[in-house]
N, C-alpha and C positions, 0 to 999 in steps of 0.2 A: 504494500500500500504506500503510494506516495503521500508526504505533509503539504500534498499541494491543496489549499481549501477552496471548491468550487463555489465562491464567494456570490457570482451572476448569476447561477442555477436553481432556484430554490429548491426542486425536487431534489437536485444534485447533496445541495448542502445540507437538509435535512437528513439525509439520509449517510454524508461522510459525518454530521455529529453523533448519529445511531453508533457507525461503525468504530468512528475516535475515543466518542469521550462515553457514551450512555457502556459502552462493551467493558471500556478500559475502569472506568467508576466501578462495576460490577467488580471486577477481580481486585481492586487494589481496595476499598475500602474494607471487604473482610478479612483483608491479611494482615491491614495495617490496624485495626481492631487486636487482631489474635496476638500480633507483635506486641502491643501498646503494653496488650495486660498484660503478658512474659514480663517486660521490663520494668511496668509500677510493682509486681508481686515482686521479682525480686531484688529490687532497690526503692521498696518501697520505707527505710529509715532515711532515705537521701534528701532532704528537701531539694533536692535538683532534679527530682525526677516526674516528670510528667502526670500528675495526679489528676485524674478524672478524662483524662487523655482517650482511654476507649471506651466511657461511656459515650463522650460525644460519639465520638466513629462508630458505637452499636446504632444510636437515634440514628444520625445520615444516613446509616445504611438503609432501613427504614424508609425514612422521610423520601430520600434521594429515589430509592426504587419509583412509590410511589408515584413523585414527580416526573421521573422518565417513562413510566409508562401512559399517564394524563399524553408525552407529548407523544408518544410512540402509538397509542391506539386512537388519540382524539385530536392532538393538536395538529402533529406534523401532515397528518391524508388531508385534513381540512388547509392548510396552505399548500400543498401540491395541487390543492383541487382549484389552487386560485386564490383562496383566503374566503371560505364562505360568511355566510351573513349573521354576524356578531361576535365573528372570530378576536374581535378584540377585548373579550371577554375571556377566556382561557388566556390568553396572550397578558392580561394585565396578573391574572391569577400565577402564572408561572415566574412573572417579573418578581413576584411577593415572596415565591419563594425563593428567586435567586437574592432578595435582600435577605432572605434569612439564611440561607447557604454563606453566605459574606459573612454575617454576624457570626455563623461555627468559625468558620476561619480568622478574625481575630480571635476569639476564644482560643482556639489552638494555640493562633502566635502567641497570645500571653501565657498559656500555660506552660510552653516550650521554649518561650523567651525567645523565638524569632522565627521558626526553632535553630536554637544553638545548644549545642554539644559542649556539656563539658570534660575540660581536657581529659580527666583519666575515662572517659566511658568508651561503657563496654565495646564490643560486636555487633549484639542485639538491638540496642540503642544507636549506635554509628548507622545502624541496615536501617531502623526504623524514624531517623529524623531523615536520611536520604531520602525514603519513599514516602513520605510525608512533604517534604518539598515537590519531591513530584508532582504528587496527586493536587497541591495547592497551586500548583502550575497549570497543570491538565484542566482543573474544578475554575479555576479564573478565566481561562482560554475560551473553556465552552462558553460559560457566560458571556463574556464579551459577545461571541459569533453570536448567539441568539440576543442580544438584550439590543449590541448596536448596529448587526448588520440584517440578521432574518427578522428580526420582532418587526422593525420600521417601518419593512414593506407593506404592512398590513394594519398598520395603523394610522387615524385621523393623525393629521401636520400638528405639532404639538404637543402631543399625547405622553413622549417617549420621553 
């Protein structure tokens, strides 16, 4: 698969978000859940260590399914279909959850401190602030695509 993003295609882009981010969310939030509490149980005397770290990533996992499947069975066919009539109804509901997706994500950074590592940590912790960057990379990416380039097309001048 190329990172090239068919940005002009709506059918197109919908459908590279399905396969980039809604696929890639699927696998890395349950790992990076399983990882979290590995490293809170066993450094859990540390105050440096990420406390309450996978309950958020159990909720997202939750929440985030949820929300990708609203776009996968309701939102996205109704904009391939053209953007039917009140589709900026779902389109405003999804915005609401990518602000609350943002709101997990600082909570992360504060709880991970950016996330940053401190110097003596472990493996487990090194593996799991890496894939935690990722996934805050991956989880802003999508956002973006759908908030400033797909949501726009379908929505009243102003709206957005």
């Amino acid at each position: 698969m190329t990172d090239e993003v068919p940005v002009h295609d709506t059918a197109a882009l919908t459908h590279h978000i399905e396969a980039r981010y809604h696929a890639r969310h699927r696998r890395q939030l349950p790992a990076l859940a399983d990882l979290s509490e590995r490293v809170e149980t066993v450094h859990a005397d540390d105050p440096r260590a990420p406390a309450g770290l996978a309950a958020i990533l159990r909720r997202m996992i939750g929440e985030m399914e949820v929300h990708m499947k609203k776009e996968e069975l309701i939102l996205f066919p109704a904009l391939r279909a053209g953007g039917l009539r009140g589709v900026e109804n779902p389109i405003a509901a999804m915005r609401a959850d990518h602000d609350h997706h943002e709101n997990d994500l600082a909570e992360i950074r504060r709880i991970t401190g950016g996330p940053t590592l401190p110097p003596d940590a472990c493996g487990s912790w090194t593996r799991l602030y890496a894939r935690l960057e990722e996934f805050i990379a991956d989880l802003e990416a999508h956002i973006r695509l759908e908030n400033d380039i797909l949501f726009p097309r379908f929505e009243p001048q102003g709206a957005a």
